[in-house]
C-alpha positions in Angstrom: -19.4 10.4 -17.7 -20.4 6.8 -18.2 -17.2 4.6 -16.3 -16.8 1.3 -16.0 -15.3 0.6 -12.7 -12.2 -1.7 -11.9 -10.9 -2.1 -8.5 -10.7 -4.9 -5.1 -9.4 -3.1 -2.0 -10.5 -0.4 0.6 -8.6 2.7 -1.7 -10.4 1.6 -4.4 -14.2 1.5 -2.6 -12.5 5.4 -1.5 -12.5 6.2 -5.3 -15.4 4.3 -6.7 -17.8 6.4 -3.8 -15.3 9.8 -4.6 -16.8 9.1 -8.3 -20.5 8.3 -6.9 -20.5 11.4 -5.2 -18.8 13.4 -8.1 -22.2 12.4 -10.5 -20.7 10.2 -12.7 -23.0 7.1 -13.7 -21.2 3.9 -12.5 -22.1 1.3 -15.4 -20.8 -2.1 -13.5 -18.2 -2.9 -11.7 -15.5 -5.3 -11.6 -13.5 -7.0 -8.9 -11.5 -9.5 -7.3 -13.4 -12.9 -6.5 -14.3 -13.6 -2.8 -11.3 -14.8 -0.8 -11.2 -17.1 2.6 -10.4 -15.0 5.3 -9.1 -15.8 8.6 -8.3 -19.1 10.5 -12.3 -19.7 10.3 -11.4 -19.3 6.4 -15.0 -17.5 6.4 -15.5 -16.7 2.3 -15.6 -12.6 2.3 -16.3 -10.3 -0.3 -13.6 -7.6 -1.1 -14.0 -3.8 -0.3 -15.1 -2.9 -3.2 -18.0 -5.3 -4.0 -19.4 -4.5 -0.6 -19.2 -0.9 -1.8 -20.6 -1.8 -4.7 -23.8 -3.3 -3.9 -24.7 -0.7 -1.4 -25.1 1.7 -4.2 -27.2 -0.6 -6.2 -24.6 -1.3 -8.9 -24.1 -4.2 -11.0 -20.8 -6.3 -9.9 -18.7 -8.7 -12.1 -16.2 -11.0 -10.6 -14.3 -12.8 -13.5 -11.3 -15.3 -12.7 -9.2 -13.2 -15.8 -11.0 -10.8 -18.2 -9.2 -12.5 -21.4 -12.7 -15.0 -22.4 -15.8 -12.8 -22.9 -15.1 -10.3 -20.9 -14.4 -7.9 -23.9 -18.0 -8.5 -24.9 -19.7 -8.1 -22.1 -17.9 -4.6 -21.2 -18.3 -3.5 -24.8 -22.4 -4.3 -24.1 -22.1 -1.7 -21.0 -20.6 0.7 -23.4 -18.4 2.6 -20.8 -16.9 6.3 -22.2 -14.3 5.5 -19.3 -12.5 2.5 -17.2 -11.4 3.6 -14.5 -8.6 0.8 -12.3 -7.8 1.3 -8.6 -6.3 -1.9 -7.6 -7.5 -4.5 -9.0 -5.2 -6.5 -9.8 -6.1 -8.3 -12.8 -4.0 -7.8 -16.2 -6.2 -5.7 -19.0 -6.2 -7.2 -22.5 -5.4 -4.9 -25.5 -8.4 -5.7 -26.4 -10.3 -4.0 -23.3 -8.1 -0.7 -22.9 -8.9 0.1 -26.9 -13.0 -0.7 -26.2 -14.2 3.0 -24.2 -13.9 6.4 -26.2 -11.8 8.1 -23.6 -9.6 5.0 -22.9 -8.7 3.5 -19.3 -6.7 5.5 -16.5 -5.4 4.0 -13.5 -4.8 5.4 -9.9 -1.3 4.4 -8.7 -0.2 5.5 -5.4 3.5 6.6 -6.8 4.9 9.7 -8.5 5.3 7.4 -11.2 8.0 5.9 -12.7 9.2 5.4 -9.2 7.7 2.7 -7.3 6.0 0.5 -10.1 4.4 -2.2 -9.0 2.5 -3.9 -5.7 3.7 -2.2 -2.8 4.7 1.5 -3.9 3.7 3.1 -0.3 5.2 0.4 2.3 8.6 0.4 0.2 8.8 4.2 0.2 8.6 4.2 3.9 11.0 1.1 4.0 13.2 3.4 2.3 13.0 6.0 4.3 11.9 8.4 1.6 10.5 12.1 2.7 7.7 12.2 -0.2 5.7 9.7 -2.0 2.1 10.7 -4.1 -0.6 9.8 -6.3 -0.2 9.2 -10.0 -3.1 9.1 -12.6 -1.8 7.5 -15.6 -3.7 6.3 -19.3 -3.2 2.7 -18.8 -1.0 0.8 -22.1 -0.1 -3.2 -21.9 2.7 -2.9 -20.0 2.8 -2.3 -15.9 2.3 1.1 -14.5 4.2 2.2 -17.8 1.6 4.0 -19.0 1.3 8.1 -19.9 1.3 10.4 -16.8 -2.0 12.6 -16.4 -1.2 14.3 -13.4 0.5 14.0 -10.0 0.0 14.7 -6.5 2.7 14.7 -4.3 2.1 13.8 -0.6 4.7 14.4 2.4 6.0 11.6 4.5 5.6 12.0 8.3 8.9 10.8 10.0 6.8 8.2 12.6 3.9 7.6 10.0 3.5 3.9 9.4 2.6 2.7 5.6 -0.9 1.8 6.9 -1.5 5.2 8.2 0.0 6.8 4.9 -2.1 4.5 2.9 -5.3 6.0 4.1 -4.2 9.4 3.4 -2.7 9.0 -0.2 -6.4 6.9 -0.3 -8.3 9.6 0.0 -5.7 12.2 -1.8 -6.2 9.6 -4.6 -10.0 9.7 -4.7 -10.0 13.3 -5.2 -7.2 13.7 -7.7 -9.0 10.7 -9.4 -12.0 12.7 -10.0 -10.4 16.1 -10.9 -8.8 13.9 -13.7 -11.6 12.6 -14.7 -13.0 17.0 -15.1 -10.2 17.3 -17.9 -10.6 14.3 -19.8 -14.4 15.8 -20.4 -13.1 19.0 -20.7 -10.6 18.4 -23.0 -7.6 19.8 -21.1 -5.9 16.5 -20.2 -2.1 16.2 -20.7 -0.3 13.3 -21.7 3.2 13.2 -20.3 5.4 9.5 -21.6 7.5 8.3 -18.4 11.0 8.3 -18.2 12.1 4.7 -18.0 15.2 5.7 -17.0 14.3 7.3 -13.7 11.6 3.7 -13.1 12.1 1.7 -10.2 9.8 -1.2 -8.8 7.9 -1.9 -5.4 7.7 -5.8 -5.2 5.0 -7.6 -2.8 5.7 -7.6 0.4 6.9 -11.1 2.4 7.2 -12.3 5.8 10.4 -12.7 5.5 11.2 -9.3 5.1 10.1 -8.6 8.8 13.9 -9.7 10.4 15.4 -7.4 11.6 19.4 -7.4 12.0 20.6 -5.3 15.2 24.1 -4.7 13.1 22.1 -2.6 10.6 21.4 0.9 10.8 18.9 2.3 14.0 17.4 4.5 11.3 17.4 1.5 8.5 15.4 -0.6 11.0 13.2 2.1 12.2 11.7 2.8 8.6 10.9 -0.6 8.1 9.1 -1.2 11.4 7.3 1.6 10.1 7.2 0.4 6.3 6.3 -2.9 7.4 2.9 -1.7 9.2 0.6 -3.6 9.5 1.6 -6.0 7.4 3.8 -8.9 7.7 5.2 -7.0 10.6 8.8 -6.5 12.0 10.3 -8.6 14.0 13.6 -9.6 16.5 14.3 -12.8 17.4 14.9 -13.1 21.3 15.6 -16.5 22.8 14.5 -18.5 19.5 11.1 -16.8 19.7 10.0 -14.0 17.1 9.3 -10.4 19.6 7.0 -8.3 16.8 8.0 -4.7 17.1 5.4 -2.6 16.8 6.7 0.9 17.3 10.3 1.8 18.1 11.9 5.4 18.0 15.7 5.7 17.3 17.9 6.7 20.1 20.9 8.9 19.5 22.9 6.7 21.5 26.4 3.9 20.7 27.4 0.5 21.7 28.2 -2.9 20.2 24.9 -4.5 18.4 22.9 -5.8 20.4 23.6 -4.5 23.7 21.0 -3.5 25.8 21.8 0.1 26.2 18.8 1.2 28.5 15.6 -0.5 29.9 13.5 2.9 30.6 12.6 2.8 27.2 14.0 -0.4 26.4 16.6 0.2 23.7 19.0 -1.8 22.2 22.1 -0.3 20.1 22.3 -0.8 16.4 25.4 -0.7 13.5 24.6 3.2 14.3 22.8 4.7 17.1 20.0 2.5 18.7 16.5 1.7 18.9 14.3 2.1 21.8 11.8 -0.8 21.6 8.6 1.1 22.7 5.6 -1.4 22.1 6.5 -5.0 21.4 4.4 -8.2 20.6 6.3 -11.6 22.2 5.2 -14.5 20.7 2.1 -16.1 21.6 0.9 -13.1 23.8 -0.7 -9.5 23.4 0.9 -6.2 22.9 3.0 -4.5 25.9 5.2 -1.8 26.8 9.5 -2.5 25.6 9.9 -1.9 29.4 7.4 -4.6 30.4 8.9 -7.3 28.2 12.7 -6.0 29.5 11.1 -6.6 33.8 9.9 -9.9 32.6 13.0 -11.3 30.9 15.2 -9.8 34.0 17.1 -7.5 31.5 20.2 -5.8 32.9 21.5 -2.8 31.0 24.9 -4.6 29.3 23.7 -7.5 28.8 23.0 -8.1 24.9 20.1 -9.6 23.4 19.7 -13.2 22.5 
């Protein structure tokens, strides 16, 4: 099939090479703008234009796609758009122009978890199951008719970047199985039920606090949600302490009190948290333990 290709970050260079591979014929594609990266603020190309250009292919990088860019894809006369992440808002215009319309790869069993962040808020959440959902895209935001579904299990210690890469390469092939039936003919279109819809919002720093009085479970998921980025966080002695992995404890006190320093764990609103690899500020990763020896921790006092 003839596809026009729309996508920015590493899952979509995963689907764009899935569709390579597959034999489809890659007509241009379009992404993000390079972005400063770094403290050097160095101007970098994203994932997918890097992807891109290896395989020869023509790349577009529009600010918006409302001036021209309806003429210019209608002059590469796509049968297909295919959207992984781009992250740029498709005119009316654009989704009527290809013969078999525009799908989209959302990493979501859609209608839960529309939006920006679908995989790090089900593992905030603490949810058992998240999945891939191919979808016809319409005007509105991942409210478009469902094509088919993958569901992928949650591991109970998997972070949201490790989950990402696998529901990144689920998605890549469940992208191009889809892409099978709409040649074949056999694709289903199935409307959302906008009752059961839910939203994933970008991510902030701000989220990263955690508060000792919450649940050991709560703050375990979103150490785990929050993975690798912004990052969790306690703060201990005005300083921010980044927690990088933690494991809950089946153990009681008051919150706050340092239950333990072999793990280091601390007790929660229920159970506790034992604080396995921690980041202080200004310095490199170390062992809970370490950081407990170095601030003289004594097991009752609580932390500060």
């Amino acid at each position: 099939m003839r596809i026009l290709f729309m996508g920015t970050p590493d899952i979509a260079a995963e689907s764009l090479a899935a569709l390579l591979e597959a034999g489809h014929e890659i007509c241009g594609v379009y992404t993000r703008r390079d972005k400063p990266v770094g403290r050097r603020q160095i101007l970098t190309p994203p994932p997918v234009k890097l992807a891109a250009e290896r395989a020869g292919l023509r790349v577009f990088q529009p600010k918006n796609l409302r001036e021209g860019a309806a003429e210019e894809i209608r002059a590469l006369a796509p049968e297909l758009i295919v959207v992984v992440a781009y992250g740029c808002i498709l005119p009316k215009e654009i989704l009527e122009l290809p013969q078999y319309g525009c799908i989209n790869l959302h990493v979501s069993l859609l209608p839960k978890y529309r939006g920006a962040a679908p995989v790090q808020w089900a593992v905030i959440n603490g949810d058992k199951e998240t999945g891939v959902t191919i979808m016809y895209m319409d005007e509105g935001l991942d409210t478009g008719d469902v094509i088919r579904t993958e569901t992928v299990p949650i591991g109970a210690e998997e972070t949201s970047g490790e989950l990402f890469e696998r529901v990144s390469r689920i998605g890549a092939k469940v992208l191009c199985e889809t892409v099978e039936t709409l040649q074949n003919g056999t694709a289903v279109r199935t409307p959302q039920k906008e009752e059961l819809a839910s939203w994933a919002p970008p991510l902030t720093r701000e989220m990263g606090e955690m508060d000792l009085t919450s649940a050991a479970d709560k703050l375990h998921d979103l150490v785990r949600g929050l993975s690798p980025w912004p990052g969790a966080y306690l703060t201990q002695q005005g300083k921010k302490l980044k927690v990088l992995q933690c494991r809950v404890a089946d153990k009681n006190g008051q919150p706050g009190e340092i239950l333990s320093l072999k793990p280091l764990t601390v007790a929660c609103g229920e159970k506790a948290l034992e604080l396995l690899t921690v980041v202080p500020e200004g310095k490199k990763a170390m062992e809970g333990t370490a950081f407990a020896a170095g601030r003289r921790f004594q097991t009752g006092d609580f932390w500060m």
